[in-house]
C-alpha positions in Angstrom: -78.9 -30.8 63.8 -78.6 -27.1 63.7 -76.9 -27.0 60.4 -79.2 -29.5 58.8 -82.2 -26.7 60.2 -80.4 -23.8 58.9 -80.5 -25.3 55.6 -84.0 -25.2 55.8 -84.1 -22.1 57.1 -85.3 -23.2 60.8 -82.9 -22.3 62.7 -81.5 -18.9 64.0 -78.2 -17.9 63.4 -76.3 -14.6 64.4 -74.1 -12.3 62.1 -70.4 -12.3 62.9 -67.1 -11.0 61.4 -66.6 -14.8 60.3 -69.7 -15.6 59.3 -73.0 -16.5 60.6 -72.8 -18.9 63.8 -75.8 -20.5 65.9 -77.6 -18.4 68.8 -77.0 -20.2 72.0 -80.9 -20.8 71.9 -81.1 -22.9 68.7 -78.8 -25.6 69.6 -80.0 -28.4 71.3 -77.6 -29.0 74.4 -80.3 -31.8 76.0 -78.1 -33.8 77.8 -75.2 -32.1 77.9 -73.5 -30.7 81.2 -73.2 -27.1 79.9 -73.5 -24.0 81.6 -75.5 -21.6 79.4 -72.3 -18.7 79.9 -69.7 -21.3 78.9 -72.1 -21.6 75.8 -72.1 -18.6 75.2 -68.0 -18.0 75.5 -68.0 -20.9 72.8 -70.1 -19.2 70.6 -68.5 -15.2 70.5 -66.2 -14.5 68.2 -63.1 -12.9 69.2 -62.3 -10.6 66.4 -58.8 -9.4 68.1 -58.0 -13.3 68.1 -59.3 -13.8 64.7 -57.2 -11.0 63.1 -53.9 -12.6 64.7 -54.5 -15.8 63.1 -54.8 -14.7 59.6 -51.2 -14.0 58.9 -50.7 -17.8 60.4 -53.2 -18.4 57.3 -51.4 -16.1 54.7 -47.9 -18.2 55.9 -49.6 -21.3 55.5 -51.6 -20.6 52.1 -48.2 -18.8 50.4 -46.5 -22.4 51.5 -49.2 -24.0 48.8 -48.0 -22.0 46.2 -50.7 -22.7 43.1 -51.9 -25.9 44.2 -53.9 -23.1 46.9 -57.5 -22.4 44.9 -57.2 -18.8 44.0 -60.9 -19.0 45.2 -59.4 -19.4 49.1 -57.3 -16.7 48.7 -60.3 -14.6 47.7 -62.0 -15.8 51.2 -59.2 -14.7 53.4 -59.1 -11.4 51.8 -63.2 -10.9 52.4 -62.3 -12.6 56.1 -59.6 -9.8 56.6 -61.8 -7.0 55.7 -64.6 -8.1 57.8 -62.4 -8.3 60.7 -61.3 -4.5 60.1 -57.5 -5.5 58.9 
C-alpha cells in the first residue's frame, strides 16, 4: 500500500544513504503484532552495514562480466558515494 501511495504522492517517505524509505507513520501495521521500536529498527538504515556489503556487490557484479547492465554498475557507484566510500 505504501508504495502504491508514494506513487501518487500520498505517502511520506524519509531520505536515506540508499534511498528514500517509508516513515514508521505511513505504513499501515493494523493488525500486526509490532512494537513501534522494532519498526523503527526495520526501517534505519545502517550505513556502516551498507558500506560492507558493497564489495559483496562489486564480487558479485564483476562475476557477470557484460551480461551486468553498465546501467547497475552506474547505481552502485552513486550507492558508494552516498554511503561516504
Amino acid at each position: 500500500e505504501w508504495v502504491l501511495r508514494r506513487v501518487d504522492g500520498d505517502a511520506e517517505a524519509l531520505d536515506t544513504p540508499i534511498g528514500r524509505v517509508p516513515a514508521a507513520d505511513a505504513l499501515d501495521t493494523r493488525g500486526l503484532d509490532l512494537d513501534p521500536t522494532v519498526l523503527a529498527e526495520l526501517l534505519t538504515v545502517d550505513s556502516r552495514r551498507w558500506r560492507a556489503e558493497v564489495p559483496k556487490l562489486r564480487e558479485h557484479y564483476d562475476s557477470l562480466g557484460l551480461r551486468l547492465p553498465t546501467e547497475l554498475r552506474d547505481q552502485l557507484a552513486v550507492l558508494e558515494k552516498r554511503l561516504g566510500e
